[in-house]
Structures are given as structure tokens and as C-alpha cells.
N, C-alpha and C positions, 0 to 999 in steps of 0.2 A: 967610806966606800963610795965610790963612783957610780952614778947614777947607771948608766949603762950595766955596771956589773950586778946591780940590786934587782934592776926590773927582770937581767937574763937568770939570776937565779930565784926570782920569784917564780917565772914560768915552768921553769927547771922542778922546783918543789910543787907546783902544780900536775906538770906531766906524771910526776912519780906519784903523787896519790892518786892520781886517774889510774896511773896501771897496777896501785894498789887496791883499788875497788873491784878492777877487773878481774886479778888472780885469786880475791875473796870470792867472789861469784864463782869464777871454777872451780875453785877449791869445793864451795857449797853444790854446785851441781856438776859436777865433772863426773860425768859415765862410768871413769873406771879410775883403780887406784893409782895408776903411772898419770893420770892429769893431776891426780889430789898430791900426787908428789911433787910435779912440777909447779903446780900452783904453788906449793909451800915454797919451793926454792925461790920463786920470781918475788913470792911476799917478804922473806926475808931481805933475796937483794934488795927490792925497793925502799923496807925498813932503814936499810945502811945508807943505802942512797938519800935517802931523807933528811939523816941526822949529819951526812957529809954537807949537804947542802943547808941546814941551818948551821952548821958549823961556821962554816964560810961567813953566812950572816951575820949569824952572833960576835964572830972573832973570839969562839972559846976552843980552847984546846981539848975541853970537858967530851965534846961533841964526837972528836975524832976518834977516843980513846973506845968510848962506846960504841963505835960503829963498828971497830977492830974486833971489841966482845961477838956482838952479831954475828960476824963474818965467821968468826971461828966456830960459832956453837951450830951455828946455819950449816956448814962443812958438815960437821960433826953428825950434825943428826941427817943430811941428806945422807952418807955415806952407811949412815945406821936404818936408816928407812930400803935405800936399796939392798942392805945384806937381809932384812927383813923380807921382802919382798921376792929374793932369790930363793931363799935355804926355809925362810917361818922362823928363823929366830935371830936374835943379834950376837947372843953370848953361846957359844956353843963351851958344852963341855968339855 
């Protein structure tokens, strides 16, 4: 890997845990439920974002596959947090 491309995706994986620290803080004190929601989604993308960027590092294909998991379950539940959140339930009868 070329020097250039190590150090910009070192900072790269830095930035993202910085604004994973940050959407765990909102998450723990965010006023109301639509922050705690959004804190979850930013914490997942940056999860994916994370394991994209050691992916790259590593040169494992392992990395990517897993990030693709995330992304879908991340979907999955923001979409089930917001019908949550509309109606009081996910599964209606």
C-alpha cells in the first residue's frame, strides 16, 4: 500500500471514531427520542465506515462483507425504530 494511501486512511479511521464517540454521547444524553434515533443511525454508519476503512487496510475481503451486514441491519432497524416511533408498535396485527 502506498504510503500516501496508509496515512489518508489512518486519519480517515480516526475521523470516524471521533464521530463515533460523538453520536454515543448523543445517543447517552440527547433530550429527546428522534436524537437517540439519529445518534443510532450516525453510530452505525460510522461502524461500516470503519470496517470499510480497515478493509482497505487490511486488503481482506472479510471487512467488506461485514460492512454490507451493518448497513442492512442498520436500515432495518432505523426503519423499525421510526414506525415505532410513529404508530407505538412495529408489528401491527
Amino acid at each position: 500500500m502506498n504510503s500516501l494511501v496508509y496515512w489518508a486512511a489512518t486519519f480517515a479511521l480516526g475521523c470516524f471514531v471521533i464521530g463515533l464517540v460523538f453520536a454515543a454521547l448523543r445517543l447517552l444524553r440527547g433530550p429527546a427520542s428522534t436524537d437517540r434515533v439519529l445518534a443510532l443511525d450516525t453510530m452505525y454508519i460510522n461502524g461500516m465506515l470503519i470496517l470499510l476503512v480497515l478493509g482497505l487496510q487490511f486488503g481482506s475481503a472479510l471487512y467488506f462483507d461485514i460492512a454490507l451486514l451493518i448497513s442492512l441491519f442498520g436500515f432495518v432497524g432505523s426503519v423499525a425504530m421510526a414506525k415505532f416511533l410513529l404508530r407505538g408498535e412495529v408489528i401491527e396485527p
